[in-house]
N, C-alpha and C positions, 0 to 999 in steps of 0.2 A: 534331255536338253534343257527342260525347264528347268531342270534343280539346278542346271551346271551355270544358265543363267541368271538363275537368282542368288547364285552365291559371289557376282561380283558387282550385282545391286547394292548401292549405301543403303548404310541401316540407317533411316535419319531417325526413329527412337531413339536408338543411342548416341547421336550427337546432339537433341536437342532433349533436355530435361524437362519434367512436369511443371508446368506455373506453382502450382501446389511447393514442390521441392526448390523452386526457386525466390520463392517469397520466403522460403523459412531459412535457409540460407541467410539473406539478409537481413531476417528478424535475427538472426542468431548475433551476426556482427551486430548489430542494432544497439542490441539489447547489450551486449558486451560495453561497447562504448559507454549506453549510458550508466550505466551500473558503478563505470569505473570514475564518470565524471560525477556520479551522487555521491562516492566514497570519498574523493578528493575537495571536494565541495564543503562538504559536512565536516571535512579535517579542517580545513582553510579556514570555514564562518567561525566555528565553535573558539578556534583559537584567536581570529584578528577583528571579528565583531565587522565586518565591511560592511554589509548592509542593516538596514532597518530590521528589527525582530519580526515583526508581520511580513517583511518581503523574502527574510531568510527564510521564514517556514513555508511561505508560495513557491520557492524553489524548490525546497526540499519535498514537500506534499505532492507540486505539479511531477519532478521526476521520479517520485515514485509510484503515481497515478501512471505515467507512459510504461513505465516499466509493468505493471500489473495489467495493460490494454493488450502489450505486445507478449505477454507471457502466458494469459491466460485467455484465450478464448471464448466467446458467446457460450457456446457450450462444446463440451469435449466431445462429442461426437463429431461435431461438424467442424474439427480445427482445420482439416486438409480443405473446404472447400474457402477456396481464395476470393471468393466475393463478399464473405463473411468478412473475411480476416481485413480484405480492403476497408470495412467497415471497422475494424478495430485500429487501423491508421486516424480513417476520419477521428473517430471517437479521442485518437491519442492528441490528433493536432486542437480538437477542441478544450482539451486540456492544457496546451500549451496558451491558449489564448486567453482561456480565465483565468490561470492563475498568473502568465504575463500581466492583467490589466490589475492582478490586485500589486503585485511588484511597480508597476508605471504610477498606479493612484496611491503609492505610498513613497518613496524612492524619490528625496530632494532635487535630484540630479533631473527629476520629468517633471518639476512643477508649473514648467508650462503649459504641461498638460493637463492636470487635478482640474475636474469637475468641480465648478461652483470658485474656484481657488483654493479649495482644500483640500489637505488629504484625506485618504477612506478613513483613517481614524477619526477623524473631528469632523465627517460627515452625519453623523448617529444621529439617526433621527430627519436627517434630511436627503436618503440617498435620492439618488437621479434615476430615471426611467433605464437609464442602461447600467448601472449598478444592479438594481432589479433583476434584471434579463439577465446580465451572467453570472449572479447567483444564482438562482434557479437552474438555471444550464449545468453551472460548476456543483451546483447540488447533488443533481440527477447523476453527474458523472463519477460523486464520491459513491454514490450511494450501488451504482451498478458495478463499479470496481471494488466494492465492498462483496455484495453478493455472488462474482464470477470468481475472487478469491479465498471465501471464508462459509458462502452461502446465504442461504434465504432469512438466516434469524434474524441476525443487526439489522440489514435493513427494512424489514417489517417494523420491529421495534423502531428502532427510529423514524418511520413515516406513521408509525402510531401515537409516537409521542407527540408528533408536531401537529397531527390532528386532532387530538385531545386539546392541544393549544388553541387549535383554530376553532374548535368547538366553543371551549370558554369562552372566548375571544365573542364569538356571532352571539350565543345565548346573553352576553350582556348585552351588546350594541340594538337587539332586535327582541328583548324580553321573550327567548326561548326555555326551554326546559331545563332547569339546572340540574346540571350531575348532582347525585348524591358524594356525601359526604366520602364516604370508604370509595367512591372515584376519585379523589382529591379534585375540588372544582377549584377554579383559581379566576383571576381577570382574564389574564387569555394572550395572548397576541393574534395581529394581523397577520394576512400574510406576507406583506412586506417586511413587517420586522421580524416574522419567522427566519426568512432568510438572510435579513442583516443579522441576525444574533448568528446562525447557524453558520454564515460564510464571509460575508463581508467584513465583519468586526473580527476581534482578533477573540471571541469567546466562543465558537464550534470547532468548525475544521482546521483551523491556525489557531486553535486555543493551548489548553495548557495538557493537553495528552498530547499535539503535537510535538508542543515544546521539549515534555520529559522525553520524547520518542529521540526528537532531532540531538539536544544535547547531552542525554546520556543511554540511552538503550543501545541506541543505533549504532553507537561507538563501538560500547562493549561487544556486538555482533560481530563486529566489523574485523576487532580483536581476538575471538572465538575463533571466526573462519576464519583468519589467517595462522592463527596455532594451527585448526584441523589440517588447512592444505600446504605447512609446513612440516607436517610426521607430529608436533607434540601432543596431540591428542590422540592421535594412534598407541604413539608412547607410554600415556599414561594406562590406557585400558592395556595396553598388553603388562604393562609394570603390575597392576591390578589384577588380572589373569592369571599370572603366577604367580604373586599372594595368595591371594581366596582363593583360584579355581577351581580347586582340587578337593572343598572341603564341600560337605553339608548346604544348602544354602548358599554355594557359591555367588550365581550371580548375580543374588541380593546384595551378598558384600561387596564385588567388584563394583556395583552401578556405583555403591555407597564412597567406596575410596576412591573412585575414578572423579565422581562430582566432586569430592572434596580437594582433590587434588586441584580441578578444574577450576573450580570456585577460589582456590588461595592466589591462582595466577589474575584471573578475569572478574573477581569480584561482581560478577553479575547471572542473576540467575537465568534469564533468558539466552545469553551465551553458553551456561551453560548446559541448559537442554538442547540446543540447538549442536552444540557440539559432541559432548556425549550421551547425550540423550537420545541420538539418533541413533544409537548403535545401543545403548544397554537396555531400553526400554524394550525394542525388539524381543533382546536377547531371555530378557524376565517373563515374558509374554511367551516365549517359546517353549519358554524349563516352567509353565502353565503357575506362575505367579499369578494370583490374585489381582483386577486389574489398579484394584485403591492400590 
């Protein structure tokens, strides 16, 4: 009688889904949408110049900071647990906010908003206590979205380099110890203008590796994975496959003719490791190629 009863018991496990399964779910649309509005975005700016070059690159940098928040995890262990992950929404809307405020303190259209009556450009040297604060903020958040997607090196380096700054910086102001020579000692910065060089000006984070990123890398990527998820890069590795595959050293020549093929459409080398590099390196790696 029990089993006969329990078998027209609702199974409410199966009507109701894990939190875990249902935040990723909508990380998943999430991430879709914005993906689709930084491709559409970076089409539109690069072509009709709408906004400022410092607010174009706070778009561009802020959504692909959300997109690296919602993609990537604290750490890959703990992606299923949702208190974490709630903590990578916060961390994404805190990116929505600094780099909104560097778009608002540049962008004519808020000048009645600009701190002091200027913009963050023509602040240099004179930011404001909340400039201050959300660079620092907006610092911290490039620096951990750096590390959750690439790891620990850059960002060590880079809070080394800027303490090396801060160092010079104090040993002047307070007659401490000076680095030696083979340290490179220099004058130094503050830590204020640590973070106006590093974020609020347009020479760190909206600097000019953004720039080459936003107006030509990102393109050619963009280019790349539309050949991959349209068959022409399928195309050419199997075109390549049947050339070389057969001989000696195949899949050295295949990587070789397939990149060159790659390369004569997409003129770019990052497109085209990203498209067939994804598949021939493997492939060289497997037939125990050498890894140089």
């Amino acid at each position: 009688m029990r089993s006969k009863t329990a078998a027209y018991l609702p199974k409410t496990s199966a009507t109701f889904e894990e939190p875990a399964a249902v935040f990723d779910q909508i990380r998943k649309h999430v991430v879709t949408v914005l993906g689709v509005a930084l491709c559409f975005f970076t089409l539109i700016e690069v072509n009709y110049n709408l906004l400022q070059p410092q607010s174009a690159l706070a778009v561009f940098v802020g959504l692909g900071l959300v997109l690296c928040y919602l993609v990537y995890p604290l750490s890959p262990k703990l992606k299923n647990v949702v208190a974490l992950r709630a903590v990578d929404v916060v961390l994404a809307v805190l990116v929505v906010i600094c780099c909104g405020y560097v778009v608002v303190q540049t962008e004519p259209l808020f000048e009645g908003w600009w701190a002091l009556g200027q913009s963050l450009g023509n602040r240099a040297g004179i930011e404001t206590t909340t400039d201050f604060v959300i660079g620092v903020i907006g610092l911290l958040l490039v620096l951990e979205a750096t590390r959750r997607s690439i790891g620990w090196i850059v960002p060590i380096l880079a809070v080394l380099f800027m303490a090396h700054s801060y160092y010079c910086y104090l040993s002047n102001q307070n007659e401490w110890p000076i680095l030696p020579d083979n340290m490179f000692p220099h004058a130094g910065q503050s830590a204020k203008d640590i973070v106006s060089t590093t974020y609020i000006q347009s020479l760190g984070v909206f600097g000019v590796a953004a720039s080459v990123m936003f107006s030509y890398v990102f393109l050619f990527v963009v280019f790349g994975s539309f050949l991959e998820m349209s068959g022409a890069t399928q195309f050419i590795i199997d075109f390549a496959t049947k050339v070389f595959g057969r001989f000696r050293g195949g899949p050295a020549m295949v990587s070789v003719l397939a990149s060159g093929l790659m390369g004569s459409l997409s003129g770019s080398a990052v497109a085209n490791a990203v498209t067939t590099g994804s598949f021939t390196i493997p492939m060289m790696r497997a037939a125990r190629f050498p890894r140089h």
